[in-house]
Structures are given as structure tokens and as C-alpha cells.
N, CA, C and O atoms as CSV, one atom per row, in Angstrom:
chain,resi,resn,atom,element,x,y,z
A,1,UNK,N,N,115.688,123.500,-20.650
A,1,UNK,CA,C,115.468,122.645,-21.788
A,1,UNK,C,C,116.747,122.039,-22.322
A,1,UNK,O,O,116.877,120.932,-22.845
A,2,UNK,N,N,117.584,122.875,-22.120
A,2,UNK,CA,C,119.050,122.022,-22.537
A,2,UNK,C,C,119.486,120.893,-22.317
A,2,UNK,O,O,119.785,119.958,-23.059
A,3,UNK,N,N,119.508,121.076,-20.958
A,3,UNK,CA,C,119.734,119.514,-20.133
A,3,UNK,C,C,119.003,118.521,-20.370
A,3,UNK,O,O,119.526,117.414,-20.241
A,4,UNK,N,N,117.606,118.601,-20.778
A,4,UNK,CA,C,116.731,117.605,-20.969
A,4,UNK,C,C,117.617,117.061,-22.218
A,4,UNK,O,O,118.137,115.957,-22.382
A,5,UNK,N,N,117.603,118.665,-23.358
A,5,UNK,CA,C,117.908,117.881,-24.174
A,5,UNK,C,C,119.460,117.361,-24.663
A,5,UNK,O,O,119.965,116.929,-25.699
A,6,UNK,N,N,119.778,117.584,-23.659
A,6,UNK,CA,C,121.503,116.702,-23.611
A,6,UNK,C,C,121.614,115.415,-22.625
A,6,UNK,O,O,122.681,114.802,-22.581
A,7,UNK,N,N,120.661,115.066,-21.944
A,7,UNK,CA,C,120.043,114.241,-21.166
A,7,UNK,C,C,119.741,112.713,-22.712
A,7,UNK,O,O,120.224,111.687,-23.191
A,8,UNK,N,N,118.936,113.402,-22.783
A,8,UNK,CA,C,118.194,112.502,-24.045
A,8,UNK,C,C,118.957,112.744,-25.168
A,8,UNK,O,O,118.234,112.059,-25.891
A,9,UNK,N,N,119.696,113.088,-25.826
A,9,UNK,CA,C,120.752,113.071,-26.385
A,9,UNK,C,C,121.885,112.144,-26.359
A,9,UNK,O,O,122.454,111.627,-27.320
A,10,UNK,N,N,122.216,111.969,-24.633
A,10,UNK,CA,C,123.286,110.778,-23.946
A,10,UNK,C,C,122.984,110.045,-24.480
A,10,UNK,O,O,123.587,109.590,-25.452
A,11,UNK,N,N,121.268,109.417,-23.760
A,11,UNK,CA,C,120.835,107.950,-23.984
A,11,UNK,C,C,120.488,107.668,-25.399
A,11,UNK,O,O,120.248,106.516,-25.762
A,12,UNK,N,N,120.462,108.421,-26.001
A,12,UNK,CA,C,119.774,107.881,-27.193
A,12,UNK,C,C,121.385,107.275,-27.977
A,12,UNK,O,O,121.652,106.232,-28.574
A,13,UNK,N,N,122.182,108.452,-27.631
A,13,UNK,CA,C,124.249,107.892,-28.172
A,13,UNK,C,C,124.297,106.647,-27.371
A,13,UNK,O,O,125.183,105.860,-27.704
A,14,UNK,N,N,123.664,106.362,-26.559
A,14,UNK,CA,C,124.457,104.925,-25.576
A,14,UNK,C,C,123.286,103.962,-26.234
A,14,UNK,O,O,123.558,102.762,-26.216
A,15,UNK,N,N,122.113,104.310,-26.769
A,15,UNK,CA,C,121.046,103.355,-27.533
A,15,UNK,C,C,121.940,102.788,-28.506
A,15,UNK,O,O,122.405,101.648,-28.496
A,16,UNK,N,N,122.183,103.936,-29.564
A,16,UNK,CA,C,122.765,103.491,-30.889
A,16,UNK,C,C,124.264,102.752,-30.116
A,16,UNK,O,O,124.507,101.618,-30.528
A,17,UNK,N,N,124.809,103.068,-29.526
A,17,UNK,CA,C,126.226,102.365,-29.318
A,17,UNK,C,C,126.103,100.384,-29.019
A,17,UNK,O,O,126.489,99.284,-29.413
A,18,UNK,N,N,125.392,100.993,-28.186
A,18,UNK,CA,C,124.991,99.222,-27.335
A,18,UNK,C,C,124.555,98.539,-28.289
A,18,UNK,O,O,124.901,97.358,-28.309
A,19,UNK,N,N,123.586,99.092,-29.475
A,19,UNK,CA,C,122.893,98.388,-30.560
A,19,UNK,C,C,124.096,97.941,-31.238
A,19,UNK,O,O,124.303,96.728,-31.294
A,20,UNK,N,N,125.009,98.845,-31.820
A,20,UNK,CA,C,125.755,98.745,-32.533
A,20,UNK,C,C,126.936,97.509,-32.197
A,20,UNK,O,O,127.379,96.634,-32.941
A,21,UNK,N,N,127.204,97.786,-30.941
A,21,UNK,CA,C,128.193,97.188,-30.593
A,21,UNK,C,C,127.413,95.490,-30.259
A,21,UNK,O,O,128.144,94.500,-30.269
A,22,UNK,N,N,126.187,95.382,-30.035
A,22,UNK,CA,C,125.740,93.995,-30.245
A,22,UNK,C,C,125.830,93.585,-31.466
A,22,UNK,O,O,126.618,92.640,-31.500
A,23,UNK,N,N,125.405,93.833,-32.499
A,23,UNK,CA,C,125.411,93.631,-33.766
A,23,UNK,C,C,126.313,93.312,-34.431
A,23,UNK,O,O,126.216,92.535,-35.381
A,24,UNK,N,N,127.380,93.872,-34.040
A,24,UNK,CA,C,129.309,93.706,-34.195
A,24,UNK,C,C,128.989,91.903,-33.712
A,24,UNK,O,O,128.887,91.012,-34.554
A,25,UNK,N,N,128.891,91.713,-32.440
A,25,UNK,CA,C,129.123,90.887,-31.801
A,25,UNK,C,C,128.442,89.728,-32.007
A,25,UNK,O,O,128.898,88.748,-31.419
A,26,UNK,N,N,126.988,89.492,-33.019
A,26,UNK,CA,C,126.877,88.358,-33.146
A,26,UNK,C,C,127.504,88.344,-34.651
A,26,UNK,O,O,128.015,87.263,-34.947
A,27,UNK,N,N,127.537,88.996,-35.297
A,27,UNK,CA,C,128.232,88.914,-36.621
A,27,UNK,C,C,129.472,88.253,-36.493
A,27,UNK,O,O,129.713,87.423,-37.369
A,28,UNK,N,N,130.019,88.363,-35.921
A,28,UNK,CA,C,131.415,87.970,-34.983
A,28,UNK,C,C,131.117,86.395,-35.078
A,28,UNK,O,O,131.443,85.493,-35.850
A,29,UNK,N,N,130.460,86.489,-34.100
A,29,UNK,CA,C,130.075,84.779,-33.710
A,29,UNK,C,C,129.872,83.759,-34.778
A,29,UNK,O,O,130.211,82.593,-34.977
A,30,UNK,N,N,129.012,84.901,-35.527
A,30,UNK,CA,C,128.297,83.819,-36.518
A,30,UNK,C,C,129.444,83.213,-37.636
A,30,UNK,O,O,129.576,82.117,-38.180
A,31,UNK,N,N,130.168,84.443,-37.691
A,31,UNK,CA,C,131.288,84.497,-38.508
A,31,UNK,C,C,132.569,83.218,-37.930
A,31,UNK,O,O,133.159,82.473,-38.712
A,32,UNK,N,N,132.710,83.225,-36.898
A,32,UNK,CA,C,133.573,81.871,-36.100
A,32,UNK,C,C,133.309,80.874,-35.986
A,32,UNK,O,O,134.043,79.887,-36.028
A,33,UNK,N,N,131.816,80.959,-35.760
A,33,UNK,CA,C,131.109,79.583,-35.948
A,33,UNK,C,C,131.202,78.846,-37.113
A,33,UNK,O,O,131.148,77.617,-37.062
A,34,UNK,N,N,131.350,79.506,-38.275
A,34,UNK,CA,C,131.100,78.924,-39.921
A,34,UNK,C,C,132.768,78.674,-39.756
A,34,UNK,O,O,133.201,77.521,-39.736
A,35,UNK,N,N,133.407,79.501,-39.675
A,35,UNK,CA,C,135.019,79.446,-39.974
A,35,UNK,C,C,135.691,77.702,-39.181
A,35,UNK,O,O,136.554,76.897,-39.533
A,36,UNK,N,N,135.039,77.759,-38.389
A,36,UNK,CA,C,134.895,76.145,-37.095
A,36,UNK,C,C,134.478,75.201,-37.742
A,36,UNK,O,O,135.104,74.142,-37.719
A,37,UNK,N,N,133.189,75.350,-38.567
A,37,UNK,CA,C,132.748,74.229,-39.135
A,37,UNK,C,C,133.820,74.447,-40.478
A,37,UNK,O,O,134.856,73.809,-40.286
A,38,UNK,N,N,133.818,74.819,-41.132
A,38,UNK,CA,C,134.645,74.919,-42.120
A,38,UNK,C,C,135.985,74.005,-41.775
A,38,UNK,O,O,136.272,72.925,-42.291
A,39,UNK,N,N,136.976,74.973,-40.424
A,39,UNK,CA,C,138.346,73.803,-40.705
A,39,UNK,C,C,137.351,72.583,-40.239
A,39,UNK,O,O,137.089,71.930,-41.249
A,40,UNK,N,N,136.606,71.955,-38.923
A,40,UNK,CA,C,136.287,70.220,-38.907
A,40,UNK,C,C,135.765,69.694,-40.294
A,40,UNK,O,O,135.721,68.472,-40.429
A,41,UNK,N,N,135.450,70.325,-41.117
A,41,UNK,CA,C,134.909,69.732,-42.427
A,41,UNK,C,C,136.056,69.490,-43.272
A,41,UNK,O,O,135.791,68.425,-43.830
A,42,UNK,N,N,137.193,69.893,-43.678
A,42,UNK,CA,C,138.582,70.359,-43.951
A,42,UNK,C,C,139.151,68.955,-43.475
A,42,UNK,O,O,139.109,67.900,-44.107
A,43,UNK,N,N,139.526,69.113,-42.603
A,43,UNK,CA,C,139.824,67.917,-41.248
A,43,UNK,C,C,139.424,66.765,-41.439
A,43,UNK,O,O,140.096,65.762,-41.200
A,44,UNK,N,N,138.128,66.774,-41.955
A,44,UNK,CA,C,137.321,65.149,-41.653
A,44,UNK,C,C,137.823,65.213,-43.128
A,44,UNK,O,O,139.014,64.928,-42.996
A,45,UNK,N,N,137.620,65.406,-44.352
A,45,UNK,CA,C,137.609,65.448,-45.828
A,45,UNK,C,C,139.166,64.593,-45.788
A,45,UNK,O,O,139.327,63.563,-46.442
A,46,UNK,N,N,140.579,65.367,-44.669
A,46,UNK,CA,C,141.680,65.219,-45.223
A,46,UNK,C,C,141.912,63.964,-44.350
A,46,UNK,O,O,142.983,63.371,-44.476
A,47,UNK,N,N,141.144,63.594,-43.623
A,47,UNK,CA,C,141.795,62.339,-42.652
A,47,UNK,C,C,140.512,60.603,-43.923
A,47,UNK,O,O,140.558,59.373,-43.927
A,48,UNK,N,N,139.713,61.584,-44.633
A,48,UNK,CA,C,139.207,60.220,-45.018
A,48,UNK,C,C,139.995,59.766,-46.342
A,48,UNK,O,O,140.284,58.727,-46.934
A,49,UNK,N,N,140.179,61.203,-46.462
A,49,UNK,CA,C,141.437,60.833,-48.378
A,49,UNK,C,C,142.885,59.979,-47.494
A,49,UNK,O,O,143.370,58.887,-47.791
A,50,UNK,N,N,143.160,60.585,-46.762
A,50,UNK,CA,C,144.322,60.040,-46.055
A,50,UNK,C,C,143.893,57.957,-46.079
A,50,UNK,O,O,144.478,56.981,-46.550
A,51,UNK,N,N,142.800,58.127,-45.419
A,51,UNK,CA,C,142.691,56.453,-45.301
A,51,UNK,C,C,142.119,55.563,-46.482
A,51,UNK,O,O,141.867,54.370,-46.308
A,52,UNK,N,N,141.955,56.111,-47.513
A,52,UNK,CA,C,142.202,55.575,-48.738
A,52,UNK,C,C,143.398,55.301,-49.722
A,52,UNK,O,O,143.325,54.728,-50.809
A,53,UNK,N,N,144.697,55.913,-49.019
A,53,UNK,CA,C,146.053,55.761,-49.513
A,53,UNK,C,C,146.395,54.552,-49.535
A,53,UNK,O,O,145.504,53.850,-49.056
A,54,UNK,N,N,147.349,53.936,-49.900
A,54,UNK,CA,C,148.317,53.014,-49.389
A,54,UNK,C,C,148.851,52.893,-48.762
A,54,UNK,O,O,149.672,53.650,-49.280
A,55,UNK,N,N,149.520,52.470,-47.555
A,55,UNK,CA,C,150.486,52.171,-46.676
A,55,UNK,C,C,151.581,51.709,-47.182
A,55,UNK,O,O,151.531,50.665,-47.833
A,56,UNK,N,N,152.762,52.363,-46.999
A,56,UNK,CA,C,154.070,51.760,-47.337
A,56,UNK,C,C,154.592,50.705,-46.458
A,56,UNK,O,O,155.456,49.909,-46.827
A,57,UNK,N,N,154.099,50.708,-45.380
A,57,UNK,CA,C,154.745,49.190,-44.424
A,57,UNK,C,C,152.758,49.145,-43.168
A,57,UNK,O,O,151.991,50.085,-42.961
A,58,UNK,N,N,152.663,47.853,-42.737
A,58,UNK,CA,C,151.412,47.336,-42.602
A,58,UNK,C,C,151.996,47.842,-41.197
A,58,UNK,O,O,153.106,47.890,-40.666
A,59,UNK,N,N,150.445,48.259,-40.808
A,59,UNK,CA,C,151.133,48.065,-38.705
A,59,UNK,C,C,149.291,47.482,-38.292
A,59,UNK,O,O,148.202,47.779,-38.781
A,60,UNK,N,N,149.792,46.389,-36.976
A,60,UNK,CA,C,149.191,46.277,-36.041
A,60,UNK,C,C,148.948,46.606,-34.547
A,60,UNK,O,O,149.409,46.111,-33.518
A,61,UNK,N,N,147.906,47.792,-34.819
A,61,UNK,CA,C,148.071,48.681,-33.990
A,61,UNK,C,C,147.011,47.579,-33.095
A,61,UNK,O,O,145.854,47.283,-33.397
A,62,UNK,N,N,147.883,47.056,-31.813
A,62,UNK,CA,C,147.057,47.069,-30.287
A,62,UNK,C,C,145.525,47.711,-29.885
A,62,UNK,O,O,145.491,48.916,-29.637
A,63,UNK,N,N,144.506,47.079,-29.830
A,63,UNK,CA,C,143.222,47.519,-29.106
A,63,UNK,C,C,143.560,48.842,-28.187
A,63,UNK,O,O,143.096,49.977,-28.289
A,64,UNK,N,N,144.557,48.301,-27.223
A,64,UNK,CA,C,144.348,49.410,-26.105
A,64,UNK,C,C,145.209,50.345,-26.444
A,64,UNK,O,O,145.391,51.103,-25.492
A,65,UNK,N,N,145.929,50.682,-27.544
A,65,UNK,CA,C,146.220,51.963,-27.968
A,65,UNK,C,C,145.336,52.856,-28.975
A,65,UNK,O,O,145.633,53.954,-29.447
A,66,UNK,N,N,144.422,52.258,-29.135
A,66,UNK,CA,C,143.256,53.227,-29.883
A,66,UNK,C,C,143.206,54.592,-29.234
A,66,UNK,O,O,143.603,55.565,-29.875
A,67,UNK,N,N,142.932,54.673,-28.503
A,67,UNK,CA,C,142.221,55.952,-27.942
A,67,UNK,C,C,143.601,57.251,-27.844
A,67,UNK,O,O,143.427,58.405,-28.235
A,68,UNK,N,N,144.933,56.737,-27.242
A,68,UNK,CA,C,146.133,57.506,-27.540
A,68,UNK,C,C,146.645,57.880,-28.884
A,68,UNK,O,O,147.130,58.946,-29.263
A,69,UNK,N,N,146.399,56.603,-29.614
A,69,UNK,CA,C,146.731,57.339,-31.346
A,69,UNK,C,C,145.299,58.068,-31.683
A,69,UNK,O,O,145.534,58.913,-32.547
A,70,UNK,N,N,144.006,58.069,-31.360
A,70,UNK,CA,C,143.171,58.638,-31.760
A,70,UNK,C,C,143.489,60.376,-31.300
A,70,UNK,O,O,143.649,61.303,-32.093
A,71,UNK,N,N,143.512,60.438,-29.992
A,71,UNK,CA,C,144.257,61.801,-30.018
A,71,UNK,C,C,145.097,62.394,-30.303
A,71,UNK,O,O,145.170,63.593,-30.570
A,72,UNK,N,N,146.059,61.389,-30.272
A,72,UNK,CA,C,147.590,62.352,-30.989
A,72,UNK,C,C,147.102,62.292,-32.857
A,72,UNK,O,O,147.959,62.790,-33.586
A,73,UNK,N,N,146.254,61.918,-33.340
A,73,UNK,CA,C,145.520,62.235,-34.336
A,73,UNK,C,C,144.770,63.678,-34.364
A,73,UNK,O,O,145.074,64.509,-35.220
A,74,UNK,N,N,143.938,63.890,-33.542
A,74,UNK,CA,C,143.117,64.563,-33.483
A,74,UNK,C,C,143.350,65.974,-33.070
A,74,UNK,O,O,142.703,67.022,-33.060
A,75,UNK,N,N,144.725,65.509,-32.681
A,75,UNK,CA,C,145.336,67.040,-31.634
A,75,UNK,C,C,146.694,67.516,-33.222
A,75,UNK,O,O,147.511,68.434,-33.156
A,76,UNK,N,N,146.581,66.938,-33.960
A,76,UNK,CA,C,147.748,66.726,-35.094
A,76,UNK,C,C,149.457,67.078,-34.335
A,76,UNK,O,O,150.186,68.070,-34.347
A,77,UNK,N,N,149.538,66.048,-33.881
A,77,UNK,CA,C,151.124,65.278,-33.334
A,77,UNK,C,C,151.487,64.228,-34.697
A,77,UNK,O,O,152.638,63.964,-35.044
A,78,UNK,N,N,150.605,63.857,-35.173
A,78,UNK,CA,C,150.759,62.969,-36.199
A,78,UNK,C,C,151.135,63.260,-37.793
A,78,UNK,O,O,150.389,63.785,-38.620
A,79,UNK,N,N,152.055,62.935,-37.936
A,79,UNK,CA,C,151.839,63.663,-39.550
A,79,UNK,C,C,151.375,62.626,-40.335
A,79,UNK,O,O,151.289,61.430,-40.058
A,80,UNK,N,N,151.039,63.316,-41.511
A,80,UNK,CA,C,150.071,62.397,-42.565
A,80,UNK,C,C,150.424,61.453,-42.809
A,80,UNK,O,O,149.584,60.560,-42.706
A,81,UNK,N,N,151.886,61.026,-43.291
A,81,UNK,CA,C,152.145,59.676,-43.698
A,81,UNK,C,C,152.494,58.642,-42.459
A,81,UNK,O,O,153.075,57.594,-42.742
A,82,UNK,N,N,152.147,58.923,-41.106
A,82,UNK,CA,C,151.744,58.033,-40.310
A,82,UNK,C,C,150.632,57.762,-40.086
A,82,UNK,O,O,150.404,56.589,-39.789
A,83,UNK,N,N,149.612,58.634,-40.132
A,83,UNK,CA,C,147.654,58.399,-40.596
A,83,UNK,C,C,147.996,57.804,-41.754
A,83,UNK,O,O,147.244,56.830,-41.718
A,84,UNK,N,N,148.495,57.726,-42.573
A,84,UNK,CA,C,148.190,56.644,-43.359
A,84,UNK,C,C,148.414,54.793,-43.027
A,84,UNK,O,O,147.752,53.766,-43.173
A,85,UNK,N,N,149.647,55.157,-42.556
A,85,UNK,CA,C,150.340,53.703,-41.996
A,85,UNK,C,C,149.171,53.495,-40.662
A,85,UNK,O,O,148.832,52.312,-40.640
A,86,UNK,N,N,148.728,54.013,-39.962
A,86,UNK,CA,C,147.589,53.723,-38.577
A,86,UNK,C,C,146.366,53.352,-39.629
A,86,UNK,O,O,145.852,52.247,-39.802
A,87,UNK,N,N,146.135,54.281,-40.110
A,87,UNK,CA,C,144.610,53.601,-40.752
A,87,UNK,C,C,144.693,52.431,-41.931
A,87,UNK,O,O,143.609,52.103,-42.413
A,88,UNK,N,N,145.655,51.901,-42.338
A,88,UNK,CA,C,146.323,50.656,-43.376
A,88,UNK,C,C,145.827,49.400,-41.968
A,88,UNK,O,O,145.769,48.184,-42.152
A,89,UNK,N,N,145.545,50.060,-40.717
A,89,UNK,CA,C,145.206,48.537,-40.342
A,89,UNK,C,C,143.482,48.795,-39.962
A,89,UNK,O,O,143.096,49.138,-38.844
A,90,UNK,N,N,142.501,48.528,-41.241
A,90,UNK,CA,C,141.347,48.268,-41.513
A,90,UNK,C,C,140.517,48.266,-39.467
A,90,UNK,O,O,139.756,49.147,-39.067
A,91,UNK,N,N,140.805,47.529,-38.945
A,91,UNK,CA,C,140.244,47.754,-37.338
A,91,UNK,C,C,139.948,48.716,-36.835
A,91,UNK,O,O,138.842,49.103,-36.458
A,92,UNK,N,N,141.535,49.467,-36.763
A,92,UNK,CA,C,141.719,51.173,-36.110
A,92,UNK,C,C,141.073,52.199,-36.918
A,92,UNK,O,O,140.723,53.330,-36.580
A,93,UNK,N,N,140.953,51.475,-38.306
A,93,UNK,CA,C,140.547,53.088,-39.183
A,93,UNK,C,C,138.619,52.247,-39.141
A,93,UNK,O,O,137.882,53.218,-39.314
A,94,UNK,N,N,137.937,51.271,-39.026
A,94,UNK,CA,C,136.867,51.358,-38.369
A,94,UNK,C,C,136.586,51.695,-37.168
A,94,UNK,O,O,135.405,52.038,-37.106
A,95,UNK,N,N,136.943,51.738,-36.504
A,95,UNK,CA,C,136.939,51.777,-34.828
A,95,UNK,C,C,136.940,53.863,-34.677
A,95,UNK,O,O,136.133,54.456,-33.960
A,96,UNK,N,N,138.286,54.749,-35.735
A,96,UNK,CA,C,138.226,55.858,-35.105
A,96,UNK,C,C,136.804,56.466,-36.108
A,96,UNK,O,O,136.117,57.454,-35.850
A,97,UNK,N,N,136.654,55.497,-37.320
A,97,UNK,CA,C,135.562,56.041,-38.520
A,97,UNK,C,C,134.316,56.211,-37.588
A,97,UNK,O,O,133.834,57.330,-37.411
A,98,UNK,N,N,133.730,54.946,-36.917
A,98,UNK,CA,C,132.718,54.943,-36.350
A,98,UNK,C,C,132.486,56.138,-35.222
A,98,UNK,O,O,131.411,56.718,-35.061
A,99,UNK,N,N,133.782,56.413,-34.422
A,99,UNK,CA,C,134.127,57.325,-33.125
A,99,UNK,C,C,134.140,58.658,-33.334
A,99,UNK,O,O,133.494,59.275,-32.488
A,100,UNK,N,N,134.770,59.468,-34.359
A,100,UNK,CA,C,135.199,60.574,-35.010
A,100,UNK,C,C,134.096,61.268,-36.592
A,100,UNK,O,O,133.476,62.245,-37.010
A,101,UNK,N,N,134.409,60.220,-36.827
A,101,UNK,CA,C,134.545,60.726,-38.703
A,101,UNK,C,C,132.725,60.798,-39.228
A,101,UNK,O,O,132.231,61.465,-40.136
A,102,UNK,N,N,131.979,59.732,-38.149
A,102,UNK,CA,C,130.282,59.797,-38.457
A,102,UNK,C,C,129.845,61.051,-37.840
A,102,UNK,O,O,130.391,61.452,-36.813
A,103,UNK,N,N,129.030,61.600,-38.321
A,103,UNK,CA,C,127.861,62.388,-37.987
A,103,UNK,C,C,126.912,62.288,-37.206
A,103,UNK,O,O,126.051,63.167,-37.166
């Protein structure tokens, strides 16, 4: 009878463990997932206040550099008071609004 009941004893410790240790694990997730949306919400909030600033000097940013300043945006190579001067030209800051910043 021992063995049975150290048998069933094991599994029932490896029941509660596996349970446990799943439970850890979507809590986890769920918990990273919100923390994710949180900074892109952060992110989008600080790049739209950004394009309501002023520009201290005007730039005409080129069509076919959209997509390279859009990443070195997006990857933050850029510091803020150059998102401001990129999005001061009304085109680029429609063009990444429509690409990025909509829902």
C-alpha cells in the first residue's frame, strides 16, 4: 500500500506543479502583453504631441525618403526635436499619420 500510496502522491505533486507553473505562465503573458500595449500607446501619444509643436527651421523632406526617416523614427535613432522639424513638413507627418499612428 505504500507505494501505491507514494505512487499517487508523485502525480498528484507533478498535478499541482504543472498547474501551478501554467498559471505563473499565462499571468506572465497577460502581464507583457498590457505592459506592450501600454509603451505603443505612450509612443503614439508622444509622437502626436511632438507633431503639434513648432518647428524651429522648415524641412522638405523628399518622397523617397519617407520610409528611412519613418524607421529611424520608429526604431528611436531620432531625437525629439528632429520629429518635430520632419513632421513641420505637413506631407511626411500625413503620409507616416496615415501609415503608423491610425488604428
Amino acid at each position: 500500500m505504500t507505494v501505491q500510496y507514494s505512487l499517487l502522491f508523485g502525480i498528484i505533486s507533478m498535478i499541482v506543479y504543472v498547474t501551478g507553473f501554467t498559471i505563473a505562465y499565462i499571468v506572465y503573458e497577460r502581464h507583457r502583453k498590457n505592459i506592450e500595449r501600454i509603451e505603443a500607446d505612450k509612443r503614439k501619444r508622444h509622437l502626436m504631441t511632438l507633431s503639434k509643436m513648432k518647428p524651429q527651421k522648415q524641412l522638405k523632406i523628399d518622397r523617397t525618403e519617407y520610409q528611412e526617416i519613418a524607421d529611424c523614427i520608429r526604431s528611436d535613432q531620432v531625437p525629439a526635436s528632429h520629429i518635430v522639424e520632419y513632421f513641420g513638413d505637413k506631407m511626411f507627418y500625413k503620409w507616416y499619420k496615415k501609415k503608423y499612428l491610425n488604428d
